[in-house]
Residue, then its C-alpha position, 0 to 999 in steps of 0.5 A: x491513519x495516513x502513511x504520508x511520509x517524505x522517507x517512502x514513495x509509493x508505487x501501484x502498476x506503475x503510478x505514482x501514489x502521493x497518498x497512503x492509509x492503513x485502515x480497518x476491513x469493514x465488516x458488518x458495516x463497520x470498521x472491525x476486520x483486519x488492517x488494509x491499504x488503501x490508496x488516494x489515486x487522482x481521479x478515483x479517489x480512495x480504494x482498496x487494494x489487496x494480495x490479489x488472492x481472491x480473483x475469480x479469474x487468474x487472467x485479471x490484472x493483479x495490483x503491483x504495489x512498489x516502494x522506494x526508500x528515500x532514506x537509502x543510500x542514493x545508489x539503493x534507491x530502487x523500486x521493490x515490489x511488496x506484498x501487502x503483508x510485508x508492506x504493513x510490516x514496513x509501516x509498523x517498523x518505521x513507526x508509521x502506523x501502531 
């Protein structure tokens, strides 16, 4: 499900994401697992990201996930940084995703 919203921008390591999506994890090749975000970034396509939990290498560049709510008063609209978890949470309060 795409999370395409005029209220949201989106941010990951400090670039823009015009496009987000809430899917399922695969698991046994299909789409079982848990939800996930993924992101559409120009010249790479549609990728994963993650809480960076599982690096093998804590000197591995982790994802830094921002959003900023266009719906706020002019003077709160910052860039806040967000785990996937509360991003998901953001999505579901908003009605975004089920």
């Amino acid at each position: 499900m795409d999370a395409v919203d005029v209220k949201f921008r989106w941010r990951l390591n400090g670039v823009v994401i015009q496009r987000i999506k809430v899917r399922r994890e695969i698991v046994g090749g299909e789409p079982k697992g848990r939800p996930e975000i993924a992101v559409l970034v120009e010249g790479l396509g549609w990728f994963s990201i993650d809480n960076n939990e599982n690096l093998w290498d804590p000197a591995l560049p982790r994802f830094v996930f921002e959003v900023k709510d266009l719906s706020a008063p002019l003077f709160q609209r910052r860039w806040k940084q967000v785990t996937i978890p509360e991003l998901l949470a953001l999505l579901q309060s908003q009605a975004l995703i089920p």
